[in-house]
C-alpha positions as CSV (number, residue, x, y, z in Angstrom):
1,X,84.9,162.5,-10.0
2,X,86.8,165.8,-9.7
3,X,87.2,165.2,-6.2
4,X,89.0,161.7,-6.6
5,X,91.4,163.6,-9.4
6,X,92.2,165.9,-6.9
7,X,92.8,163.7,-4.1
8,X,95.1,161.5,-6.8
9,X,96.7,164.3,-7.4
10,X,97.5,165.2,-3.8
11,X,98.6,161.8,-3.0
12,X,101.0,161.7,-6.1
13,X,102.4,165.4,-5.2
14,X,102.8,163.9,-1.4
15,X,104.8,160.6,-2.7
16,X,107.1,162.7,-5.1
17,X,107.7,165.5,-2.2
18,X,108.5,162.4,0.3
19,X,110.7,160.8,-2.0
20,X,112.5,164.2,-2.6
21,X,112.6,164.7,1.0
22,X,114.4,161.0,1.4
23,X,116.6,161.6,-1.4
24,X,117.6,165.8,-0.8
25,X,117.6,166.4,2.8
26,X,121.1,165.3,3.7
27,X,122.9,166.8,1.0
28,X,121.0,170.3,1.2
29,X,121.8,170.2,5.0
30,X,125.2,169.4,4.2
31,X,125.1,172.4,1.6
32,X,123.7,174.9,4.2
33,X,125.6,174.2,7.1
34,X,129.1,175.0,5.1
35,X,127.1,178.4,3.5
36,X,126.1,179.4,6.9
37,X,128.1,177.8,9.3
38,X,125.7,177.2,11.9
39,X,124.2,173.9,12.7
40,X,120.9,175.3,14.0
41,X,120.8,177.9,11.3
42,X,121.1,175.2,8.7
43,X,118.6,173.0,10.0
44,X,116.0,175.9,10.1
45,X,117.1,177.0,6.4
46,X,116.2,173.2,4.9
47,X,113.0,173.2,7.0
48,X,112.0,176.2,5.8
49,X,113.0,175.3,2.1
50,X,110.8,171.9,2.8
51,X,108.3,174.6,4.5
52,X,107.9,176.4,1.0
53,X,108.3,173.1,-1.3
54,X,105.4,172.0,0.2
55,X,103.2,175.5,0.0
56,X,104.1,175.5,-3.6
57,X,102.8,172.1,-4.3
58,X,99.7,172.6,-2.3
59,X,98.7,175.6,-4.3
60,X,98.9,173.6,-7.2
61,X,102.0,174.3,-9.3
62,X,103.7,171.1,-11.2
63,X,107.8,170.6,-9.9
64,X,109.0,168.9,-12.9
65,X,112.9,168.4,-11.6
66,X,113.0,168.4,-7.2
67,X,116.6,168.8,-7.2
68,X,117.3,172.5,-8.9
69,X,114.1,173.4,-7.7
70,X,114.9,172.8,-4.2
71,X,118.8,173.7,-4.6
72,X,116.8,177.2,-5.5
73,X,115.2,177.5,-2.9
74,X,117.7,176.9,-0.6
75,X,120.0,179.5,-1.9
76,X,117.2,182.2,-2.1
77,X,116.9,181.6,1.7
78,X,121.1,181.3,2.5
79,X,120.6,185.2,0.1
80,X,118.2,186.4,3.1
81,X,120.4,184.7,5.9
82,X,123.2,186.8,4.4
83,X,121.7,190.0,3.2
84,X,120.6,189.6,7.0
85,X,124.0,189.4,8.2
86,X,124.9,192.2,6.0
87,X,124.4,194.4,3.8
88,X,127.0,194.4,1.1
89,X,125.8,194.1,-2.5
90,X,127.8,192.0,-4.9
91,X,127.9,195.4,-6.8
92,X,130.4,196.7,-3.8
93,X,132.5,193.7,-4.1
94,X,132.4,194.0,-7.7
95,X,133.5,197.6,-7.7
96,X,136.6,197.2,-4.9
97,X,138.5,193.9,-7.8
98,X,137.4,196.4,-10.0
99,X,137.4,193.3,-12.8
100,X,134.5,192.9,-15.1
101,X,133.1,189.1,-14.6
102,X,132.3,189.1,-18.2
103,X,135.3,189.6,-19.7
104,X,136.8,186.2,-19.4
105,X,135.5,184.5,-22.2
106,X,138.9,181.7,-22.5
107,X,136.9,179.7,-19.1
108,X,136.7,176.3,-19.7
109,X,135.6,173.6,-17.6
110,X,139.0,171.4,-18.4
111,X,141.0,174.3,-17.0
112,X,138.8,174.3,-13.8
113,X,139.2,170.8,-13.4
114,X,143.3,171.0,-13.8
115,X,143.2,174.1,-11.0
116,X,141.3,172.0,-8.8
117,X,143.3,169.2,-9.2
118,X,146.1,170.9,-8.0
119,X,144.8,171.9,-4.7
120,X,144.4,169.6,-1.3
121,X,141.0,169.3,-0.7
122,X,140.9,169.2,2.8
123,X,142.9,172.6,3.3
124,X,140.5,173.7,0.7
125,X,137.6,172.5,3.0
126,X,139.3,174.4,5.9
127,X,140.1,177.1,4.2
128,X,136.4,178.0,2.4
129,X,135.2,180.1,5.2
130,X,137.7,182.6,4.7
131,X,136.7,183.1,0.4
132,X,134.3,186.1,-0.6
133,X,130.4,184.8,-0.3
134,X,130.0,184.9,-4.3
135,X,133.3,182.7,-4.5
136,X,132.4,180.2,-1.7
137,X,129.1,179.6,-3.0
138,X,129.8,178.3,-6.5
139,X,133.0,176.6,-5.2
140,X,130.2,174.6,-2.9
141,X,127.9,173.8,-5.7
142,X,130.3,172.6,-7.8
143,X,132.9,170.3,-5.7
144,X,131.0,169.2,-3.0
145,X,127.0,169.9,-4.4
146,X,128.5,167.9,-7.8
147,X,126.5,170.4,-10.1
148,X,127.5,171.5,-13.6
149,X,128.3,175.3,-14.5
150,X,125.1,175.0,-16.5
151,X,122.9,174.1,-13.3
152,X,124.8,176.4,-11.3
153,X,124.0,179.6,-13.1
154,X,120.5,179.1,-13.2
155,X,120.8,179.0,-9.8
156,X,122.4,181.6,-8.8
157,X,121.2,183.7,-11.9
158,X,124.2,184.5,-13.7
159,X,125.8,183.5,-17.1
160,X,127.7,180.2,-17.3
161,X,131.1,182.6,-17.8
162,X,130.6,184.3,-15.4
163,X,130.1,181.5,-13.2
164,X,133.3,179.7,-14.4
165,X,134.9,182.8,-14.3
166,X,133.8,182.6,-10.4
167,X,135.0,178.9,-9.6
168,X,138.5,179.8,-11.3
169,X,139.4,182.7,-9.3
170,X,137.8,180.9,-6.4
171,X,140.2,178.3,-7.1
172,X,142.5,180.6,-7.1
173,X,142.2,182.3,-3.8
174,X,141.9,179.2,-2.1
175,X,145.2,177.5,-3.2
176,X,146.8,181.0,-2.5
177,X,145.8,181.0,1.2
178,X,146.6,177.2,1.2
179,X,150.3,178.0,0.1
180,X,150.7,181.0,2.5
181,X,149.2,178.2,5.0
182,X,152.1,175.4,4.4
183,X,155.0,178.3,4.3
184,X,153.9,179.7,7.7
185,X,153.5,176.4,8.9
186,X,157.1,175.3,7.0
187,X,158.8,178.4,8.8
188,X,157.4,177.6,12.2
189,X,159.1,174.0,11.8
190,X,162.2,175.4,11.0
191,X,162.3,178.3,13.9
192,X,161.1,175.0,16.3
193,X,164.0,172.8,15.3
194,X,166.5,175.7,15.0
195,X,165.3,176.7,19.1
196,X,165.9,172.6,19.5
197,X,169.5,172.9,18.5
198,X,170.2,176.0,20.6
């Protein structure tokens, strides 16, 4: 009888991994290929989150929610992809803005939303490469993952604020390089039609 409980059990973690599977695969894909930037790369990550999904079924822990769980995942492994790339601590980065991430307790959500409302999202899209690891990666999770500031700092460990606090200056950065974009671009038009006239 403990067998067939078992083999119930198997066969219910299997259809609830599948379904996952169906359901996450695309949009973690989608997540990993902008974090790393390399198609292969981000193929291998999601297997390999899939890889250790599985593994921690089979040893018998309960998932109660697949999508943070898996979202965690992924993100541990895009950490090693990058602590692989290099070796700069978020201490480092911390240190050299020389800004304490705690300290910025006015955050709200509301004034995120006006900040990103004022900036054109595919420049910002272009543009994300070029933002600090720590600011790209919560700018992802939250405008093109969908995922609240709550669900966000469990998964990237770190207090709501200081998440917010993240996505602002993130913001931030991004529609600065956007506007130093459109005047370089604005003077290039001008110097082109004023080399027309001549």
């Amino acid at each position: 009888m403990a067998g067939k409980e078992t083999t119930d059990n198997v066969s219910d973690h299997e259809t609830r991994f599948l379904k996952a599977f169906e359901e996450y695969n695309d949009a973690l894909f989608r997540h990993a290929l902008i974090r790393v930037s390399n198609r292969e790369k981000a193929i291998d990550i999601v297997h390999d989150t899939f890889t250790k999904v599985w593994s921690y079924l089979r040893d018998g822990y309960e998932i109660d929610s697949f999508r943070p769980f898996l979202y965690k995942v992924l993100n541990n492994l895009i950490i090693d992809e990058y602590r692989k790339r290099k070796e700069a601590s978020l201490d480092a980065l911390m240190e050299m803005e020389g800004v304490d991430e705690g300290s910025f307790d006015e955050l709200s959500e509301s004034t995120v939303e006006v900040l990103a409302a004022t900036i054109d999202g595919k420049k910002a899209f272009d543009l994300l490469e070029e933002l600090p690891d720590q600011y790209r990666e919560v700018i992802i999770l939250r405008f093109v993952d969908q995922l609240g500031p709550k669900e966000i700092s469990e998964l990237v460990e770190e207090t709501e604020n200081i998440v917010s606090v993240r996505i602002h200056r993130g913001l931030k950065i991004l529609r600065q390089k956007i506007e130093a974009k459109d005047e370089y671009a604005e003077e290039r038009r001008k110097a082109k039609q004023k080399h027309e006239k001549i």
